[in-house]
N, C-alpha and C positions, 0 to 999 in steps of 0.2 A: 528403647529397651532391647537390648542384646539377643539374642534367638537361646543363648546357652542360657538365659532366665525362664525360658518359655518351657511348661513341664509338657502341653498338649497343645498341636498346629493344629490348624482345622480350615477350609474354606466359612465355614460359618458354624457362630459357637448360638446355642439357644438355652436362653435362659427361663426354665419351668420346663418341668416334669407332669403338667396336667395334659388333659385332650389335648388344649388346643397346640399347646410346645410340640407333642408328642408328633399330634397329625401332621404337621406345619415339619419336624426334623423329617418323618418319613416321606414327604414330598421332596426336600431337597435330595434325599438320599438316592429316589427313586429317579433324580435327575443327572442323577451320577457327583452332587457332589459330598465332599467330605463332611462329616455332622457333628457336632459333640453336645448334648444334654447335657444341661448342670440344673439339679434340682436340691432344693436346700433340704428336704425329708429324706430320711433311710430309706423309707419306702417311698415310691412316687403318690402325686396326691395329696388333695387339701385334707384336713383332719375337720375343721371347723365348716362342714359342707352338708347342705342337702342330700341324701343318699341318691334320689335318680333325677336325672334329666329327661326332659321331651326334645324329642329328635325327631324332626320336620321332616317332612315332602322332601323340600330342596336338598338338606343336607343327607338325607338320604339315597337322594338321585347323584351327587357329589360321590358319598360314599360308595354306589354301586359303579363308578367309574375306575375306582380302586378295588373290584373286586371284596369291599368291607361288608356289603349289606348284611349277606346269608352270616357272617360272625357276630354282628353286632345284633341281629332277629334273632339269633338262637340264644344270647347275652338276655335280651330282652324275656326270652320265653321260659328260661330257668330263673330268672330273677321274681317274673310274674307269678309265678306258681311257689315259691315260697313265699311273696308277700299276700298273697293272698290266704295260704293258710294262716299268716300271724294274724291277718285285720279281723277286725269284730265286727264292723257294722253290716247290716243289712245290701251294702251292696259292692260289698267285698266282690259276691260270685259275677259283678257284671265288670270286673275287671278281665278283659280279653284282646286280643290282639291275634289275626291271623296274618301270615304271609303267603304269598302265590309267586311266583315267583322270582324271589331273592325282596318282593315289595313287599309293604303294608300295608294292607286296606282298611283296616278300620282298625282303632281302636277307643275304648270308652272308660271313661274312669269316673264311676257315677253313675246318675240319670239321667233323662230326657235326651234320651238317642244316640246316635257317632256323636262324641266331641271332637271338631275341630280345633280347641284350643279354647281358651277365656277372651276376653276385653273385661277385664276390673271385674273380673268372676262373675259375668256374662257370659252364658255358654255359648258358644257358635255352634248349633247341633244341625245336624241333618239326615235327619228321619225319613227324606224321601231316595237318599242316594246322587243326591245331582253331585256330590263333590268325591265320591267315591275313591278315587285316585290320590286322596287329600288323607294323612293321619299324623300323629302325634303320638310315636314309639317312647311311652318311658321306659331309659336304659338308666340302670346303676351308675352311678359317675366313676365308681372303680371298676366296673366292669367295660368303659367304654375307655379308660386311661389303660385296661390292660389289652385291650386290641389293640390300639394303636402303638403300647409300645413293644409287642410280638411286632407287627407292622414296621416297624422302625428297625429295629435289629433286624429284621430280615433284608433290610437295605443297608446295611452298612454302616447305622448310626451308632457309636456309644454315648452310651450314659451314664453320667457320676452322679452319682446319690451321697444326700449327707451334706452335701457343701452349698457350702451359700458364699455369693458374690456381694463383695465388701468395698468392690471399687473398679472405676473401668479406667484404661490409659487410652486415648482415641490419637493415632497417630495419619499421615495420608496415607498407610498403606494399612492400614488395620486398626483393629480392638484387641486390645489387651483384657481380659477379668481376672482382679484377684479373689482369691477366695479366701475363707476364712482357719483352710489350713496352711495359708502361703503359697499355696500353687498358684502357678499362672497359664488360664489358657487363652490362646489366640486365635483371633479367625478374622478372616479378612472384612468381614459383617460378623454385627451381633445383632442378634431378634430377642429382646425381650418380652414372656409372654410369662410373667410370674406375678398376674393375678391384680388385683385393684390397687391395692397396695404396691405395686412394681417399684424394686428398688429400682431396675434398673431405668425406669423415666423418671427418677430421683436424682440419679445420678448423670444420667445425659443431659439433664435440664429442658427437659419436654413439660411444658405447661398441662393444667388438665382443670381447667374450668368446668364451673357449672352451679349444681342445685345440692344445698347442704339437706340431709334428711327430715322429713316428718313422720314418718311412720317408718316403727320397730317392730320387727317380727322377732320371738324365740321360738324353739321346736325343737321335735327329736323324732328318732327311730325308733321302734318297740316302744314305745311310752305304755307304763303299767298304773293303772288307775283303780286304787281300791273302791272308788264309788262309781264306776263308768257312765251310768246310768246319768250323772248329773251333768254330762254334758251331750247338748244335741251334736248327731250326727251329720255329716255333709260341711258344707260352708253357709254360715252364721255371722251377718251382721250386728252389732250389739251396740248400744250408747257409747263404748269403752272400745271400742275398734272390732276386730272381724277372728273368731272359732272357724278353724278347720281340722275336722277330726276326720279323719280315714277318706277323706278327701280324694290325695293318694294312698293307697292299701299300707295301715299299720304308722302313719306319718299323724300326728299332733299338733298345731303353730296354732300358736296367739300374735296376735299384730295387733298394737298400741299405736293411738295417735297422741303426739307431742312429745315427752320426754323419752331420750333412749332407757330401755330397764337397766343396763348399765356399759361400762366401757368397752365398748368391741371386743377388744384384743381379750379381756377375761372368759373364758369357756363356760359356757350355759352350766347351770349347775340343777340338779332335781329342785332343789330349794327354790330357784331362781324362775323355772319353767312353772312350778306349783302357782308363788305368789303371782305370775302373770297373766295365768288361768283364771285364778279368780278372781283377779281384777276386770278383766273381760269376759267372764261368762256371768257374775254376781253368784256364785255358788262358793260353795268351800268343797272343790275338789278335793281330791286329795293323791296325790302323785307318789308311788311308791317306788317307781325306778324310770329311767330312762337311757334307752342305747342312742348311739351318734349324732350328739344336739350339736346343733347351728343357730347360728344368728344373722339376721339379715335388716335390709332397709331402701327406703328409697331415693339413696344418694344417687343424685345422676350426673356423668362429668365426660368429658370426651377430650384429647387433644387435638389439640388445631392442626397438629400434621403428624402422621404416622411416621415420618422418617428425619434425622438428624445426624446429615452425610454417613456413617456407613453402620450406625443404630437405627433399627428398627422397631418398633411396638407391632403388637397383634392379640388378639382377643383382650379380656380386661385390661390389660396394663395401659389399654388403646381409649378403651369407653367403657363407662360401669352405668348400672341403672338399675331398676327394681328389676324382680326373678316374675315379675307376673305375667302371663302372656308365654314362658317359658324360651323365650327368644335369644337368652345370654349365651350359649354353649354353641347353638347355629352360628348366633354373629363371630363366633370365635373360628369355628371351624372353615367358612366360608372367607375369612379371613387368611387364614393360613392358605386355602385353597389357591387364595389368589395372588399369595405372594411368592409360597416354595419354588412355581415353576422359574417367576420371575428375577428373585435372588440366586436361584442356583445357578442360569445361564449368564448373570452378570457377574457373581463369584469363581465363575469360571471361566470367564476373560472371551465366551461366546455373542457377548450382547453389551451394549453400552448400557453405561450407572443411569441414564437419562431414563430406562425402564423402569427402575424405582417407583419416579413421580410417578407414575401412571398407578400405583397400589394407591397412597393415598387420594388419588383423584376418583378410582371407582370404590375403594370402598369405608371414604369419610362420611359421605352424604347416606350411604346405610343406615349407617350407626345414628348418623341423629336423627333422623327419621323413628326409627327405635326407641333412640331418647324421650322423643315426644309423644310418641305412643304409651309407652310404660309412664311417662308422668299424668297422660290423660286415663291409664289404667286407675292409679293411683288416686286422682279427683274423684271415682266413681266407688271407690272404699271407703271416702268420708262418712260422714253419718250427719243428719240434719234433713228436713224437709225438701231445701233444695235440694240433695244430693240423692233424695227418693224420687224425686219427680224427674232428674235427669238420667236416674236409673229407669224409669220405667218407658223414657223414651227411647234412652239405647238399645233397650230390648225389645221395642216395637222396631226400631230401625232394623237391629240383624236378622229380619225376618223376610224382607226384604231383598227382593232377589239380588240385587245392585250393588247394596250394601254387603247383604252375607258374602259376597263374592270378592267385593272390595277386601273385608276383613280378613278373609280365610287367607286370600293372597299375601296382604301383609305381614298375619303371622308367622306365614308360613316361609316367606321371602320368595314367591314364585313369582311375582312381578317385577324381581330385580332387574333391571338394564343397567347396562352402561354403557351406553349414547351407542347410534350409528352415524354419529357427524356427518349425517344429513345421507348417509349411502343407504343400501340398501336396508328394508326393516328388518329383518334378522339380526344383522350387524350387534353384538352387543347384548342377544337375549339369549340364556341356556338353549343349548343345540335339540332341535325338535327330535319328534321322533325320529328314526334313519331304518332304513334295510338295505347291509352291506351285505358282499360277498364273504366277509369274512364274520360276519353274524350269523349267516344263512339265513332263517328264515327269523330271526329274530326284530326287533323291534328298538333296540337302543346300540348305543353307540359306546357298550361297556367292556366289551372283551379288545375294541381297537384302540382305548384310551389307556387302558390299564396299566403300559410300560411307562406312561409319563409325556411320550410325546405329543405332537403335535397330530393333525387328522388331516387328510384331505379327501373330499366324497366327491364322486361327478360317476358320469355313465359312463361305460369302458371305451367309446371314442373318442374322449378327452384325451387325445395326445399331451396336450400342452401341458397339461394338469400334472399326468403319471410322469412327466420326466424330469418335473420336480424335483421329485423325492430320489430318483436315484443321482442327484448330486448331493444330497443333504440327506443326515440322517436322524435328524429332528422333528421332523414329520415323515406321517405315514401314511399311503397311499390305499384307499376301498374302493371299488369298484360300486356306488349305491347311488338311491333317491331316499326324499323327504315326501312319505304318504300324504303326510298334513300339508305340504306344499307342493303342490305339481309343477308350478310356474317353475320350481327354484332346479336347475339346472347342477351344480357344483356348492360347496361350502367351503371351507378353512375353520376348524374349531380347535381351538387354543386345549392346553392340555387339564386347566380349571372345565372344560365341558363349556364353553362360552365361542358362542361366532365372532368369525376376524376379519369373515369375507364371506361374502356369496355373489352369486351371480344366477339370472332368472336362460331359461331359453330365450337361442336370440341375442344374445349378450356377450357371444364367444372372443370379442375383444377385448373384454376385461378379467384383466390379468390379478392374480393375488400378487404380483412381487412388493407393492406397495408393503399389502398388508405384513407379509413375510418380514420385510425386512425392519416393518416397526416390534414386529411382536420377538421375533424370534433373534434379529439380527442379521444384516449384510452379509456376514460370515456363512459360509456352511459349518457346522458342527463335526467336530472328528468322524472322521468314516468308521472307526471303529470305536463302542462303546464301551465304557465299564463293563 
């Protein structure tokens, strides 16, 4: 294709306008390269969607490396206080959520204590404090699509709205998209991140196996119920599948096991939300309006590789699975996290394409891990005597020290690794606590991550270490230690907030250039920046 066809050049084109596009374009951006969002809505954003998400530990310690926390807390804390005025039930007023600084320490939505999160609506609670540093921030899903794309445009990205991509040309030096008014844009990668449905691992020809649904959920926002009284409050197992009313503040779902109520792509309708009410409560509600209904299920499916020479997948387009557990929105954003840094430096001819492989290698085995957790979520919503008896043994288990800790981790994804082929054990786990010089007395490693690069920590006799960085400007040199680790000597943390190297005292002959030159590349990076 000729360049005088091409309406918009790009280092990398991203297709979808949701969080996860959004976060994922402002990461490249922030890496200095070129961006272009194509999102098929006028406005960005799914229309047929849950109103909030729960926003984890991790992806919140992710976000506060981006300096995103304090935005997306205050998203959270205007959003809380209207939906707390619309809900009705009884425990509307234990909807709360406090921050300290830029964190979240607890939040509760319901009873019986801090929720950590569900397993198959098993609550993970902890009433004594041991997981304190542990929460689950529900944020509006528009009001976390409109961070991130303030976030993006402040880095350089544009975004086209309204157009939807109708076909890609893949050539060895690029992606071609056309779109559906005839334009064509190019980028040297393309990241598709437009949602379960992804046209664009349609059109790449990315497989996506898996588990066809059995259980259909409808729902809505503001649901108005002339008779309210006839449905119990909280969450409600039934013969007929599983009532959730005010569950989250002003939010309504029925979820049916066996037949879908009807075909996806049709829009929930009041009619349609009524008769499935009372098909699963056995009452004759009665439904007089309903704002921003969705529909959902527990289709679960993943592709075998995130990458397809210079196509991408990232959040849904990658793995879908049920919404229970609240873990779809993290696996997306921790997704982007860990690709933006890595496609901008090889889209910019800083790093070899062989960096690629390394996205689907750390973060396939996430996602199905996820997969199998939301379908064991799923087996515990059944209804039947076995499915009572395995419930009540779940719930003796997350009581459990071993267990609640196990779980909280996995929904929260604080356990994630990605290997230290055999070096040392940091290698590969989100970067501990830190007190840098340029933190001061602080405690994390957020105001040195914030421009995108790379990190380097050791105590300020590290010659070897500081003179690094003034040949390369891809990392950036702190003068600190790790309080939780005394042993640990020096790090290398990648610009995802993950270790790439450490080294303990005593150890001063090992060198990061190994790790330098896998992560970052052989290259030094232009001495001057965008």
């Amino acid at each position: 294709m000729h360049a005088a066809d091409v309406n918009i050049d790009a280092d990398v084109v991203v297709v979808g306008g949701g969080p996860v596009g959004l976060f994922l374009a402002a990461e490249l951006g922030l890496a200095s390269a070129s961006v272009v969002v194509v999102e098929k809505l006028g406005r960005l954003g799914r229309a047929d969607s849950p109103a909030l998400r729960g926003v984890t530990t991790r992806t919140m310690r992710t976000l506060t490396l981006r300096e995103l926390d304090r935005p997306v807390v205050r998203a959270a804390e205007q959003a809380l206080r209207g939906l707390i005025g619309r809900a009705t039930g009884p425990d509307a007023q234990r909807a709360t959520h406090r921050p300290v600084d830029g964190q979240v320490t607890s939040t509760t939505l319901g009873s019986g204590g801090i929720t950590k999160g569900h397993i198959g609506m098993v609550p993970l609670t902890d009433p004594a404090g041991e997981f304190s540093e542990v929460a689950l921030l529900p944020v509006p899903y528009a009001a976390l699509r409109e961070v991130f794309a303030q976030h993006a445009v402040r880095h350089g990205v544009e975004i086209v709205r309204g157009r939807a991509v109708t076909d890609l040309a893949t050539d060895p030096e690029g992606v071609t998209a056309c779109l559906d008014d005839g334009q064509r844009i190019r980028g040297r990668y393309l990241v598709g991140a437009d949602g379960g449905r992804s046209v664009v691992r349609r059109l790449a020809g990315f497989d996506f196996p898996g588990t066809d649904p059995t259980l259909f959920a409808v729902g809505g926002e503001d649901v108005v119920l002339l008779d309210p009284e006839k449905l119990p409050h909280g969450f409600t197992r039934t013969a007929r599948g599983v009532l959730m009313v005010d569950v989250v503040p002003g939010q309504i779902v029925a979820l049916e096991h066996g037949t879908p109520p009807a075909a996806r792509p049709a829009p929930v309708t009041r009619e349609e939300l009524q008769t499935v009410l009372r098909r699963v409560s056995g009452t004759d509600v009665t439904v007089t309006a309903v704002g921003a209904p969705f529909r959902y299920s527990d289709n679960a499916r993943q592709s075998s590789t995130y990458r397809r020479g210079r196509v991408l997948l990232a959040g849904d387009a990658a793995h879908v699975h049920s919404p229970f557990g609240g873990q779809g929105i993290n696996l997306g954003i921790q997704d982007a996290a860990n690709l933006g840094w890595k496609l901008a430096r090889v889209a910019r001819g800083t790093a070899p394409a062989e960096l690629l492989d390394t996205y689907t290698a750390e973060r396939h085995h996430v996602a199905a891990r996820v997969l199998r957790n939301s379908r064991a979520q799923t087996a515990l919503l059944r209804y039947g005597p076995e499915v009572d008896a395995l419930r009540e043994l779940v719930t003796d288990l997350v009581e459990l020290p071993q267990a609640k800790a196990l779980l909280i981790g996995m929904v929260h994804a604080l356990d994630v690794t990605y290997g230290s082929d055999g070096g040392h054990p940091l290698v590969g786990t989100f970067v501990p606590e830190l007190v840098t010089t340029r933190a001061g007395s602080g405690t994390g490693p957020a105001d040195c991550l914030a421009d995108g690069r790379g990190l380097l920590v050791g105590a300020a006799d590290a010659s070897d270490l500081r003179g690094i960085t003034q040949v390369r400007d891809d990392v950036r040199w702190a003068e600190g230690r790790c309080p939780g680790h005394p042993e640990v000597a020096a790090l290398l943390v990648r610009p995802d907030g993950y270790v790439a190297w450490a080294r303990d005292h005593g150890d001063e002959h090992d060198s990061p250039s190994a790790a330098l030159d896998r992560w970052f590349g052989s290259c030094p990076a232009e001495t001057a920046r965008a």
